[in-house]
N, CA, C and O of each residue as an XYZ file, in Angstrom:
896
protein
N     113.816    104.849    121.063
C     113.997    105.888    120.052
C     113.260    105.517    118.763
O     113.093    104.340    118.443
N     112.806    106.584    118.006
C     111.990    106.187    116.826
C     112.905    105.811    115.813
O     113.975    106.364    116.069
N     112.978    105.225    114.928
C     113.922    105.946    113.563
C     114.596    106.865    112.917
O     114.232    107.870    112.307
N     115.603    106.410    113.120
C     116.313    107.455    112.535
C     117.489    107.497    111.335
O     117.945    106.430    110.924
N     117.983    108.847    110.763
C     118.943    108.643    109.982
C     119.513    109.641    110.629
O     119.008    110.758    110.748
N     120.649    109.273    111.105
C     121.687    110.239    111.796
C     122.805    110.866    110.534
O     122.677    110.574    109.345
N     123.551    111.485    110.908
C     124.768    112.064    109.911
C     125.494    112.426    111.182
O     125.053    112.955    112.203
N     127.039    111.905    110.801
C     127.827    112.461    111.747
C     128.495    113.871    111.268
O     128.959    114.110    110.154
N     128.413    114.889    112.584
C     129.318    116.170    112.144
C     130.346    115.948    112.445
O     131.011    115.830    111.416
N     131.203    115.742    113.688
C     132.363    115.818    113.316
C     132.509    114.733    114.135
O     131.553    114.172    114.672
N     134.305    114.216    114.334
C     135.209    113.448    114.882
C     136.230    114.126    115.719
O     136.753    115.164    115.313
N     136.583    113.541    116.994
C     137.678    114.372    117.486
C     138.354    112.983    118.238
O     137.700    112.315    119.038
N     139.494    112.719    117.929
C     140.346    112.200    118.551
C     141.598    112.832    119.550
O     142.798    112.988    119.326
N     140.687    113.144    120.847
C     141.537    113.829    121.501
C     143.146    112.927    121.895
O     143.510    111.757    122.007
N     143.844    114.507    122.019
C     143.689    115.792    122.249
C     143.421    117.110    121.502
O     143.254    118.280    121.849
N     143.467    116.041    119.629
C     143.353    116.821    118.908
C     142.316    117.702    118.522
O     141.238    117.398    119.035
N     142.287    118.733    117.757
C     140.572    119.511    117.436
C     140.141    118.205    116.361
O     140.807    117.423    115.683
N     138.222    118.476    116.654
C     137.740    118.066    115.633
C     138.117    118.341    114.417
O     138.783    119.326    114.100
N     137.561    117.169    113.406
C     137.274    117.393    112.393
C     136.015    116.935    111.526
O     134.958    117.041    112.149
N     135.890    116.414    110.133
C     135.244    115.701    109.643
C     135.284    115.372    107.925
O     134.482    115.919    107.167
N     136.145    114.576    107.530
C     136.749    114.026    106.381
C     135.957    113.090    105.789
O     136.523    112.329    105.004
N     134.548    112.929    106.007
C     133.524    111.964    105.480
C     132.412    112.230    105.633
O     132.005    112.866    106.606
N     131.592    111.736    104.574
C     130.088    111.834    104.570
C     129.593    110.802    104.742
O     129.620    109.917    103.886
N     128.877    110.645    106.193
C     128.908    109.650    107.221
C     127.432    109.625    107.761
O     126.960    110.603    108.340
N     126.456    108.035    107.468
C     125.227    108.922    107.731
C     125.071    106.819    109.003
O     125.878    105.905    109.168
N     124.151    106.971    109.325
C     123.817    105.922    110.076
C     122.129    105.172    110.136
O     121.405    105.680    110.992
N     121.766    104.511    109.649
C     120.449    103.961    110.059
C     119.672    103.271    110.905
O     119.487    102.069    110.710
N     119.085    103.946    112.002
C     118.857    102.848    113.117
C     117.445    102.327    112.759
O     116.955    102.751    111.712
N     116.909    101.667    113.329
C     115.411    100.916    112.945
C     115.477     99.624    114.291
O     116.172     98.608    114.280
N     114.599    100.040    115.279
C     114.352     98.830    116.379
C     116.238     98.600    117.233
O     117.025     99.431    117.687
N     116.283     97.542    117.143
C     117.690     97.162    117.767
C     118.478     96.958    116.274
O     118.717     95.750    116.276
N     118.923     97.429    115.197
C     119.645     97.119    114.165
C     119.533     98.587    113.921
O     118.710     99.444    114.242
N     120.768     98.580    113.167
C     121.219     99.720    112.296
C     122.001     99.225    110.889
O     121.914     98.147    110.300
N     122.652    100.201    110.632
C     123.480    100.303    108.947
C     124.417    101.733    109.232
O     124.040    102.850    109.587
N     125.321    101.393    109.030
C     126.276    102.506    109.214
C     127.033    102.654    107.909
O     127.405    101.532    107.564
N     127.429    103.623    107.008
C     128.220    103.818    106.081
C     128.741    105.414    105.898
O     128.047    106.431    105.892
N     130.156    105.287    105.756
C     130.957    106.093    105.706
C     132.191    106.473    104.643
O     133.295    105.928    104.633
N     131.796    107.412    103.856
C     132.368    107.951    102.269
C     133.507    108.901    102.824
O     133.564    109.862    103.591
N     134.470    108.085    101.985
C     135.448    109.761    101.955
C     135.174    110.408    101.437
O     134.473    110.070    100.483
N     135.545    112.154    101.656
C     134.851    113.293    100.776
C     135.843    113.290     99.839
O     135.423    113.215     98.684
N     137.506    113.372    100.024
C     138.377    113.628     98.848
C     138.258    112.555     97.949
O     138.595    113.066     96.882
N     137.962    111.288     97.714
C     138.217    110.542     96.949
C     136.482    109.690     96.705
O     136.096    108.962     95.790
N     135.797    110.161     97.898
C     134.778    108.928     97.386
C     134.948    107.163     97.667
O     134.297    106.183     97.305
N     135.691    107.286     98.173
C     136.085    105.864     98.531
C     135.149    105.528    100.125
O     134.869    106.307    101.036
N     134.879    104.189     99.977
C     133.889    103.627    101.454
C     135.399    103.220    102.489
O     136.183    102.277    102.386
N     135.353    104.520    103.584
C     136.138    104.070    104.584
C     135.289    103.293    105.887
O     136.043    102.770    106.707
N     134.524    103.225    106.031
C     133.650    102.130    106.801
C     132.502    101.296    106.413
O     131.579    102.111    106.418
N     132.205    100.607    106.211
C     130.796    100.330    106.146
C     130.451     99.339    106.888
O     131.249     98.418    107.065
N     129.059     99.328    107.534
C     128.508     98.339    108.724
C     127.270     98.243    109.209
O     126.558     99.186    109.555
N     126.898     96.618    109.246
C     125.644     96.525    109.843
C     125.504     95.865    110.889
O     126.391     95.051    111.148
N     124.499     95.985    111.700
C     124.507     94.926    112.716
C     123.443     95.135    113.844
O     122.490     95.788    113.419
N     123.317     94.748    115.242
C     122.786     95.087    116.002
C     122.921     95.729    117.149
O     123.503     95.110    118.040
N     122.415     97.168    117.455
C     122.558     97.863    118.555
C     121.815     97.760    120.044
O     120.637     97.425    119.918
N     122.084     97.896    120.938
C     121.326     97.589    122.503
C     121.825     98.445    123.182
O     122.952     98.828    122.867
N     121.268     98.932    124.143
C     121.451     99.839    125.352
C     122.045     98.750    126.650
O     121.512     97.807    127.236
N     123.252     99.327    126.745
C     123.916     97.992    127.947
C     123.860     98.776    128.667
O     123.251     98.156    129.539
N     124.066    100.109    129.226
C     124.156    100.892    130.606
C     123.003    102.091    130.403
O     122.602    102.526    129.324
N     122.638    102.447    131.565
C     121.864    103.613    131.407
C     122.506    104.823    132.410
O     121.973    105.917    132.598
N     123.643    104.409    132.940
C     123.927    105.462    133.252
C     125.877    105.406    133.440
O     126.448    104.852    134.379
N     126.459    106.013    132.469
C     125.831    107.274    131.748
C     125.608    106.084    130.042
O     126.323    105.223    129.531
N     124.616    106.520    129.781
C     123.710    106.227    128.719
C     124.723    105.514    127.418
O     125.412    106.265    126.728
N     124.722    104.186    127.210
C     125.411    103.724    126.849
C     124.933    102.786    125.402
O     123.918    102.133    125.156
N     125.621    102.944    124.966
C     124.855    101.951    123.593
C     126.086    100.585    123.387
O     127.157    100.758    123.970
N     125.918     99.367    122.630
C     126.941     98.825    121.850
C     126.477     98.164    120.816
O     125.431     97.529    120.944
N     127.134     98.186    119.651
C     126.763     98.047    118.676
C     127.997     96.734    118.498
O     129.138     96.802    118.956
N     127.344     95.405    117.608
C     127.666     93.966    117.446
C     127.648     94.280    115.876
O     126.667     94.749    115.300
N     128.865     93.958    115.261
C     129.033     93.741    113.705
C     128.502     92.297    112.954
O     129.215     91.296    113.017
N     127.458     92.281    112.385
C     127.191     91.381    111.790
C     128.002     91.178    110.450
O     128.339     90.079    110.008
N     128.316     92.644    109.759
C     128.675     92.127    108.591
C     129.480     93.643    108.529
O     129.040     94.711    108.954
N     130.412     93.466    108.059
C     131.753     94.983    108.455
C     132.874     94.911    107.197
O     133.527     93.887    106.995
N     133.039     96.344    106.232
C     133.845     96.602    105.347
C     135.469     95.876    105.756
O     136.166     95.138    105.060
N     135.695     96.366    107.021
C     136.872     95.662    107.521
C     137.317     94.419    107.956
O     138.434     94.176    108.414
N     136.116     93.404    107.745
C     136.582     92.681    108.720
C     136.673     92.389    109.921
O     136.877     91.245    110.328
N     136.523     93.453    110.676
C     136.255     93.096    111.861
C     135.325     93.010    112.795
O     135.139     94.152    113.215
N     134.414     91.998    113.526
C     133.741     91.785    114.261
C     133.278     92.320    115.605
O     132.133     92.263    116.053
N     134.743     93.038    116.381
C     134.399     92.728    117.302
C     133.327     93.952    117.919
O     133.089     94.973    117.275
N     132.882     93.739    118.929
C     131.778     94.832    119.280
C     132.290     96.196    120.211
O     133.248     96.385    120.960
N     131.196     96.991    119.779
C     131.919     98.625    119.867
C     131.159     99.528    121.672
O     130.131    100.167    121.449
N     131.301     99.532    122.127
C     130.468    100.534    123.269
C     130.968    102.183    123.477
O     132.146    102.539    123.509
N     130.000    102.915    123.584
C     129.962    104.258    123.247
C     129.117    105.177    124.517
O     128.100    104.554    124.820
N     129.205    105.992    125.030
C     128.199    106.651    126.043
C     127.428    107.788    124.910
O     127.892    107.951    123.781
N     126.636    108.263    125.229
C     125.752    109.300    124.330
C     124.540    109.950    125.134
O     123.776    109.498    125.987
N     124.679    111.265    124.483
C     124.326    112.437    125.314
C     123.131    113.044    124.215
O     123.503    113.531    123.147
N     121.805    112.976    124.540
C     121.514    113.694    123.320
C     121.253    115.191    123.971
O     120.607    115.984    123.287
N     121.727    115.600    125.253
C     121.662    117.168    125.993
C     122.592    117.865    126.146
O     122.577    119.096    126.167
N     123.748    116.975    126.302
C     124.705    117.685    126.748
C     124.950    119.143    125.417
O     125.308    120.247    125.829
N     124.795    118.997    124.466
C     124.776    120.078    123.383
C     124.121    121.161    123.275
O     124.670    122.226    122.994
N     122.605    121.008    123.525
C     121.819    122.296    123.758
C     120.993    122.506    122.802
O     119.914    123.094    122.881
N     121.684    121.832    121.494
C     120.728    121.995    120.269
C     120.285    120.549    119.519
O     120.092    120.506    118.304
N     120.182    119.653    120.186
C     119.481    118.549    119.225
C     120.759    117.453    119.194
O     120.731    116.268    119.528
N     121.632    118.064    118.798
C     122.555    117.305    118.989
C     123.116    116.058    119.831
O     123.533    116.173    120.983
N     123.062    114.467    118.882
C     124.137    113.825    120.043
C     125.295    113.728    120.243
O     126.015    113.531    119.264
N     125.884    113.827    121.547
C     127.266    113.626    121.801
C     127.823    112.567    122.065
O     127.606    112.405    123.266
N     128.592    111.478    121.581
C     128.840    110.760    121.291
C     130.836    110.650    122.103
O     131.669    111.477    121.732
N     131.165    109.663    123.026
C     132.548    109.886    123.424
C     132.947    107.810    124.025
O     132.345    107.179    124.894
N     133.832    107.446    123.356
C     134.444    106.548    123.865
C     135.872    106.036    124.153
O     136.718    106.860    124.501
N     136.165    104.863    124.044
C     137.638    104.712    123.172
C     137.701    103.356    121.878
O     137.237    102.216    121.922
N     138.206    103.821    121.168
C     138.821    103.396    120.079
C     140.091    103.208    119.361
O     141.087    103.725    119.868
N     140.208    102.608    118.360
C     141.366    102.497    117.609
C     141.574    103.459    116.666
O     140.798    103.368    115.715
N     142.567    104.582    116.597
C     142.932    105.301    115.840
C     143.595    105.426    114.563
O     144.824    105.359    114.538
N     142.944    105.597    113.509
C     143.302    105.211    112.535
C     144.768    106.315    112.277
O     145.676    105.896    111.559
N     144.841    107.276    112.723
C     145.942    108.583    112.712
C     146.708    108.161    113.452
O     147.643    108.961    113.485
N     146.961    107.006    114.370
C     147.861    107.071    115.489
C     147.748    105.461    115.701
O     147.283    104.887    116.686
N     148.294    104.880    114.521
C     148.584    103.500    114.314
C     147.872    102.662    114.654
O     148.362    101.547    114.832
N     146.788    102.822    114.822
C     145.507    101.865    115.983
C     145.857    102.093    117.326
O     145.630    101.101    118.020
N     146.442    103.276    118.083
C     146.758    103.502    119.186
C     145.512    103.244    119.739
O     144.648    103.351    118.868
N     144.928    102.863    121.144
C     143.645    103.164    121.443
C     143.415    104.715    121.889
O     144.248    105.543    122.258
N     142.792    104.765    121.818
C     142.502    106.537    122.009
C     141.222    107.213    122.102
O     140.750    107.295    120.968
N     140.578    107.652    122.838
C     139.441    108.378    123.720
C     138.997    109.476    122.573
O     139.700    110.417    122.204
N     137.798    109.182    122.134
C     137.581    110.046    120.703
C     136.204    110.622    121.077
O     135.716    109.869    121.921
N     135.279    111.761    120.769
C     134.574    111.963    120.615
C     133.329    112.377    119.125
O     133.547    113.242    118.276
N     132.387    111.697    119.174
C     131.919    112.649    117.988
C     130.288    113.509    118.287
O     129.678    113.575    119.354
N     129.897    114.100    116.923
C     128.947    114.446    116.838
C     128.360    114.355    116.079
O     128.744    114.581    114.932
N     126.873    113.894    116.453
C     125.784    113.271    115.152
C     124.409    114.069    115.433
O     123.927    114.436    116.505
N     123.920    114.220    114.063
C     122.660    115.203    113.893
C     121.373    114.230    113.918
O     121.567    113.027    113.738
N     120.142    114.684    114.124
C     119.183    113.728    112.865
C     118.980    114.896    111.569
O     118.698    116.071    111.334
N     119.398    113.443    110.880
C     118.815    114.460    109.598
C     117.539    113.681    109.037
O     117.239    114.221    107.972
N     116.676    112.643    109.322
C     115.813    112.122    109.006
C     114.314    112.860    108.436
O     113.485    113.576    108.997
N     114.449    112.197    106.791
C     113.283    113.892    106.003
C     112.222    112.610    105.818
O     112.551    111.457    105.538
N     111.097    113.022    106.008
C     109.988    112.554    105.140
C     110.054    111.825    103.532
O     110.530    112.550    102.658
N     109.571    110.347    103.095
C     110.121    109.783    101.933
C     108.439    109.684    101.884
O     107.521    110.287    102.440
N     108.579    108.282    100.642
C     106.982    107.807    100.456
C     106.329    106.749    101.187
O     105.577    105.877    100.752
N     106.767    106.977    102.471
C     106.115    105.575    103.405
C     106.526    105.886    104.432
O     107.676    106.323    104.480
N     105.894    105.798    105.398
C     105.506    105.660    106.626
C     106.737    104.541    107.671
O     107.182    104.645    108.813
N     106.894    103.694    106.742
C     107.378    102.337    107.336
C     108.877    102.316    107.296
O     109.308    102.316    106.143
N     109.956    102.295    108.405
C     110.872    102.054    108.494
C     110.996    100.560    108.334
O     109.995     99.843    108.331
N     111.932    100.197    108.232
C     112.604     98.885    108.274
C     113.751     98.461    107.746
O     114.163     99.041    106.741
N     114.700     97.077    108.459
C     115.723     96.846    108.343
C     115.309     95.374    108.175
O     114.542     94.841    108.976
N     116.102     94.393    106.571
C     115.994     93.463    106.110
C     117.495     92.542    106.031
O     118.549     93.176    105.986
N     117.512     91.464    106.022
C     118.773     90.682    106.121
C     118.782     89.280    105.790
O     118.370     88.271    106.364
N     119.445     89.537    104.560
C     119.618     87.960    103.747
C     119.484     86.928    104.425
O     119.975     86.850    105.551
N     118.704     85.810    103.797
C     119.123     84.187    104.523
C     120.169     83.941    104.944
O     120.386     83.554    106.092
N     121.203     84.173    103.860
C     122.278     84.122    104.060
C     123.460     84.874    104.557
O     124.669     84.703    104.399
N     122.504     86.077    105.441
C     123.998     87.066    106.285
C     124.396     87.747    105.883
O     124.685     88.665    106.651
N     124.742     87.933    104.515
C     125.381     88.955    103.887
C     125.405     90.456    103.357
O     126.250     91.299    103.055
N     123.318     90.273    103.437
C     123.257     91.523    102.815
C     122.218     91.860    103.663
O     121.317     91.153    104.113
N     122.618     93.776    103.923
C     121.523     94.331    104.773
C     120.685     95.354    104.364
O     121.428     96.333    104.281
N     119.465     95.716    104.034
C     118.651     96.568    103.253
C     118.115     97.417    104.558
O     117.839     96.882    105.632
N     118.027     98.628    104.328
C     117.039     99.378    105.124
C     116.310    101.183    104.725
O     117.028    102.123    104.384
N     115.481    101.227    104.813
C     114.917    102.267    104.491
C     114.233    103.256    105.701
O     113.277    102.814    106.338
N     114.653    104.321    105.924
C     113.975    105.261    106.776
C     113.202    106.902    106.110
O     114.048    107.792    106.019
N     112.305    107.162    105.839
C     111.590    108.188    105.510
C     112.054    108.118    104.138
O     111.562    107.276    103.387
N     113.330    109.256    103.564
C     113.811    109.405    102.009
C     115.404    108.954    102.206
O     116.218    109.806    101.850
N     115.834    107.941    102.634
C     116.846    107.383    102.670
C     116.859    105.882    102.469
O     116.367    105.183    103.355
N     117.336    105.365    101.468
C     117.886    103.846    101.492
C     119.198    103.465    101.267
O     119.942    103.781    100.339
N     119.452    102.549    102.490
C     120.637    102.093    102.139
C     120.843    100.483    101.957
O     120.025     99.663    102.375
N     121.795    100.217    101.418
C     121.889     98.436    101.353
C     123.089     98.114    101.224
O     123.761     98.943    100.611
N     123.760     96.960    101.675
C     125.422     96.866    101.757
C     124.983     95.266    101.736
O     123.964     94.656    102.060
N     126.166     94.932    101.234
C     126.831     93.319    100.874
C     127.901     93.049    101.061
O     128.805     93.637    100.467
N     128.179     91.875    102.125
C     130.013     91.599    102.535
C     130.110     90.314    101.257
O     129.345     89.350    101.256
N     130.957     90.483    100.441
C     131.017     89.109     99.681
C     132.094     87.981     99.764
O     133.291     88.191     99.964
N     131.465     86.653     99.571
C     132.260     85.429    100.072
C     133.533     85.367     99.578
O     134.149     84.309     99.702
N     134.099     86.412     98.980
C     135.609     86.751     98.560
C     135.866     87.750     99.172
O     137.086     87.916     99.156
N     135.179     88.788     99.904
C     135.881     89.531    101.265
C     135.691     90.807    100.421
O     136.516     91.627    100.823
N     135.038     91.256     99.540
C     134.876     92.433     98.791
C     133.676     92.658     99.792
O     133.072     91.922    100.572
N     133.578     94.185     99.388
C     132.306     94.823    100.465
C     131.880     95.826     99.682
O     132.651     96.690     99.264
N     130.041     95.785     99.294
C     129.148     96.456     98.409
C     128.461     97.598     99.093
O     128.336     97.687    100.315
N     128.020     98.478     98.201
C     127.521     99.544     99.103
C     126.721    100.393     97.703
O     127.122    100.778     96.605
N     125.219    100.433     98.522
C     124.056    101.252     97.608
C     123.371    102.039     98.330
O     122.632    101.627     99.224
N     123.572    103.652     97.946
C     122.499    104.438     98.887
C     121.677    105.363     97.687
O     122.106    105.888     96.659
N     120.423    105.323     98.237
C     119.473    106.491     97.411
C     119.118    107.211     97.861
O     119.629    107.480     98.948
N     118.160    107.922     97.437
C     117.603    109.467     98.242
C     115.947    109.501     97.604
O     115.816    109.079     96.455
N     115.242    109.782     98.019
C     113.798    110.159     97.517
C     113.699    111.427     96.988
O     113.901    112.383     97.737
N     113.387    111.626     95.680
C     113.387    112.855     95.481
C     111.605    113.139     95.206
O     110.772    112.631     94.455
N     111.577    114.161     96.189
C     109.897    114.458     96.364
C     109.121    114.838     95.039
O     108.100    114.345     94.560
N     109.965    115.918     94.576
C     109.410    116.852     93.166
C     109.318    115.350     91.993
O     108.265    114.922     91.519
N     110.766    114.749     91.723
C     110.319    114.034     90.864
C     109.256    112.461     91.319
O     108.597    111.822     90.499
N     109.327    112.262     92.281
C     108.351    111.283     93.260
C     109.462    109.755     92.738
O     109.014    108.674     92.356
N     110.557    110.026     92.844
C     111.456    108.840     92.544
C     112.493    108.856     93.093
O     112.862    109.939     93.548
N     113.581    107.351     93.304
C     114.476    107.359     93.976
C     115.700    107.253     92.819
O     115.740    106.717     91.712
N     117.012    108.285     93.877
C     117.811    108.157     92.782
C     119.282    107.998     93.556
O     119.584    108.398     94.681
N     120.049    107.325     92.641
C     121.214    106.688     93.513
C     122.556    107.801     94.031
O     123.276    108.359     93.203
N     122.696    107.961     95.381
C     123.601    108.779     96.019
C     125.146    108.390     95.987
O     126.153    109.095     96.038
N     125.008    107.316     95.905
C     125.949    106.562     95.921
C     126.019    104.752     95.794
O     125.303    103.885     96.295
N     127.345    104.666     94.796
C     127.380    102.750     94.740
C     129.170    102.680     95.107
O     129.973    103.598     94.943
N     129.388    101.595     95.524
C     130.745    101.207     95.456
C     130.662     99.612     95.467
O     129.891     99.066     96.257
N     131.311     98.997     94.751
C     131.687     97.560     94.672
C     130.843     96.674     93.864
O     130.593     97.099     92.736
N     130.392     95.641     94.160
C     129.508     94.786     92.588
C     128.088     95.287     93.424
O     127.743     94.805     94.503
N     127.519     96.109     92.857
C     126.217     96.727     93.385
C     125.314     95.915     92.634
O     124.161     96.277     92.868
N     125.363     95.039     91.890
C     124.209     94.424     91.198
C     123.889     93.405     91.933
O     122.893     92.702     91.766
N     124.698     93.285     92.755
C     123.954     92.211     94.207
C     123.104     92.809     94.946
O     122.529     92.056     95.731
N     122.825     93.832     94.985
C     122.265     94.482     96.147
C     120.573     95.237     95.520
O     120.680     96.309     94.924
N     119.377     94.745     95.659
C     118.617     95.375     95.269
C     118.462     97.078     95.428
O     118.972     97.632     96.402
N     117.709     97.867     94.381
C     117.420     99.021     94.763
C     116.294     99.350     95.033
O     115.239     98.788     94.738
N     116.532    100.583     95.794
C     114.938    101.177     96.011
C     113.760    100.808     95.530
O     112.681    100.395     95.954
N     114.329    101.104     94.411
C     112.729    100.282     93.564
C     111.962     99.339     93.629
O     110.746     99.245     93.792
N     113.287     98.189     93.399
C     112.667     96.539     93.648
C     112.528     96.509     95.101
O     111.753     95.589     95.360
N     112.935     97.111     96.216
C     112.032     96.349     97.414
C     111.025     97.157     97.657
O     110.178     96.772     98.464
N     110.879     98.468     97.018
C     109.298     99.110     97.526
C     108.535     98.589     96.604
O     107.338     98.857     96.701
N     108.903     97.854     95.646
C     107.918     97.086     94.411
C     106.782     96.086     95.310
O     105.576     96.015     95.075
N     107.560     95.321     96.433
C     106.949     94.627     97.183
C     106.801     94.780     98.883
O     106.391     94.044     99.781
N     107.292     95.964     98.815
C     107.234     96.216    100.557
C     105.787     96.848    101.000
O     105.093     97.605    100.321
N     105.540     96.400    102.164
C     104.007     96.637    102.529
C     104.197     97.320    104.172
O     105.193     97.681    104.799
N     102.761     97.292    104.491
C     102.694     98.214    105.629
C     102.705     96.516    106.894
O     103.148     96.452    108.040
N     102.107     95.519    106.137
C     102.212     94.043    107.122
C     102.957     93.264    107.356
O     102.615     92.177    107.822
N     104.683     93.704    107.006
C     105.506     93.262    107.127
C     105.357     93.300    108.566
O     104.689     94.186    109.101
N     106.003     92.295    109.292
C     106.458     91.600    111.204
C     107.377     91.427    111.563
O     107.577     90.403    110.910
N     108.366     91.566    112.190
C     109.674     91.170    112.917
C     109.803     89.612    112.309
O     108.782     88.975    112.567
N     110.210     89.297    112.006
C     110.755     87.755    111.971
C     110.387     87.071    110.239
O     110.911     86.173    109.580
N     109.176     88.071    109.964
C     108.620     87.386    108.939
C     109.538     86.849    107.060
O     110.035     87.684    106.305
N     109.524     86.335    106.967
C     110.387     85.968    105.492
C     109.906     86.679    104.032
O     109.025     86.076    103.418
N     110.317     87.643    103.580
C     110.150     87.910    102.161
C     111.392     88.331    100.919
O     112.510     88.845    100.897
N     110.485     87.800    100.036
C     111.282     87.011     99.029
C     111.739     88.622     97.651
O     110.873     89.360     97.181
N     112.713     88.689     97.450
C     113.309     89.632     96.636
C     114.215     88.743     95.061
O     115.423     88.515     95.126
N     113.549     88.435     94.042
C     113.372     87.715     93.103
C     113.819     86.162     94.067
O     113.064     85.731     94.938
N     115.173     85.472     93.702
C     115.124     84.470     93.943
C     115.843     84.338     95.438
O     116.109     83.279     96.007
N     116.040     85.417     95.830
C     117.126     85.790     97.574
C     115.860     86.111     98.459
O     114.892     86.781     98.098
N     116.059     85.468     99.766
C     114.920     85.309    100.634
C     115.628     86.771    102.031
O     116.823     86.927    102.282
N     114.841     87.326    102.466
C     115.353     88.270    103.556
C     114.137     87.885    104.819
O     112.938     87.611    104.757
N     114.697     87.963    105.467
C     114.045     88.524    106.913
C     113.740     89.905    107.472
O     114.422     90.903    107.241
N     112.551     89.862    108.298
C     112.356     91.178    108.525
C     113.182     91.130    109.970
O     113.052     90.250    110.821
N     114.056     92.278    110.043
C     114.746     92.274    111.335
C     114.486     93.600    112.023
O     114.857     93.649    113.196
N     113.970     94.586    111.559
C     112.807     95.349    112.250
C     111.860     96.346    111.307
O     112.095     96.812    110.191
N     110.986     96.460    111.963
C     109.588     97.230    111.128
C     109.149     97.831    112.071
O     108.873     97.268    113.130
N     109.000     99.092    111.865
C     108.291    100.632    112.494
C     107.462    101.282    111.767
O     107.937    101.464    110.646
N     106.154    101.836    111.931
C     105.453    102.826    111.552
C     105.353    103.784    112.004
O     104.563    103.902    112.941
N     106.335    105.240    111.406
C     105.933    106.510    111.956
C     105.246    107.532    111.457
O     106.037    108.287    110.890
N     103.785    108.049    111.375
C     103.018    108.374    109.913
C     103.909    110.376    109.805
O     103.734    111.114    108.836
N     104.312    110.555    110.391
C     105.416    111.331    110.448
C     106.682    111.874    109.571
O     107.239    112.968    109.486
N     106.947    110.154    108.743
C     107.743    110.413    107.862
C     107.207    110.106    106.639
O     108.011    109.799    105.759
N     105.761    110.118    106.314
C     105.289    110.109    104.826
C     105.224    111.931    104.618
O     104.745    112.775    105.376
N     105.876    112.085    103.350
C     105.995    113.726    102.800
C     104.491    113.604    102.442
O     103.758    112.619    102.343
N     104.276    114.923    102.282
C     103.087    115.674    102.191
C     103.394    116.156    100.805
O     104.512    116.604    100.550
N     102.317    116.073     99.773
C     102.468    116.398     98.563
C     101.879    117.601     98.084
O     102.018    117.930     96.906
């Protein structure tokens, strides 16, 4: 799959009807993603997560996603089946089991649904970056950046921007927690290039990151 920025539409924890109580978007790039999830009534980060995704089954079409670094705390790894047909319109369908947050952590057979909403930004180049030290995950796809920080006191950071075409600048969608750990848009396109490599080391003032994946799709540079 190319890059993407997904948004989830809704949630259904059967038997109940869907719903969708968050503004919930996802970043994939190679085998890694970034997942973060806003409540709408309050604004508060009810998930946030990074880590690495793989295809373990292909039939029926299976993903699992490994928490490197998680708002909650918890580690352990997630498996999901996904449909991007069964819908008819673009749509993926998304169905596993999980822990229910409505039904005490009951486990419970949930389904969702996720769009692409992935728009054209000022570069071409996807990619997903990750501290020396584990903690912090940067990634950018077309006009979306996001970046999150688990901190060594168990607090959890969260920075997203948006590209805005007309003004040709990025501007912040959202922060929660000590966001001054977390570079912005700015400072890593200050130094981000088209020769970044899987593995390669670059340096963001005195914090060193790794490249943990890099894509070129000339697809998502906007047209001016």
């Amino acid at each position: 799959m190319p890059p993407q920025v997904l948004q989830r539409v809704s949630v259904r924890w059967l038997p109940e009807p869907a719903f969708e109580d968050t503004d919930t978007i996802a970043l994939n790039v190679g085998g890694y993603f970034l997942d973060l999830r806003i409540v709408k009534a309050d604004g508060s980060v009810q998930w946030s997560r990074a880590g690495q995704r793989k295809v373990v089954k292909q039939e029926p079409f299976t993903y699992q996603w490994t928490r490197i670094i998680d708002s909650t705390g918890i580690l352990d790894p997630d498996e999901a089946a996904w449909d991007w047909q069964k819908l008819g319109n673009g749509d993926a369908f998304e169905s596993g089991i999980a822990k229910c947050p409505l039904k005490n952590g009951a486990l419970t057979s949930y389904e969702e649904i996720w769009r692409d909403v992935t728009r054209a930004g000022p570069t071409p180049n996807s990619w997903i970056l990750q501290s020396a030290d584990g903690r912090t995950f940067l990634s950018c796809i077309g006009a979306t950046f996001l970046g999150m920080r688990s901190d060594p006191d168990g607090g959890f950071d969260v920075k997203r921007s948006e590209w805005d075409s007309k003004q040709k600048a990025w501007s912040i969608k959202f922060e929660g927690g000590h966001v001054a750990g977390i570079p912005g848009a700015n400072a890593v396109f200050s130094i981000a290039t088209g020769g970044w490599t899987v593995g390669a080391t670059v340096a963001l003032g005195s914090v060193e990151y790794v490249v943990k994946a890099f894509e070129t799709t000339p697809d998502l540079v906007a047209i001016e």
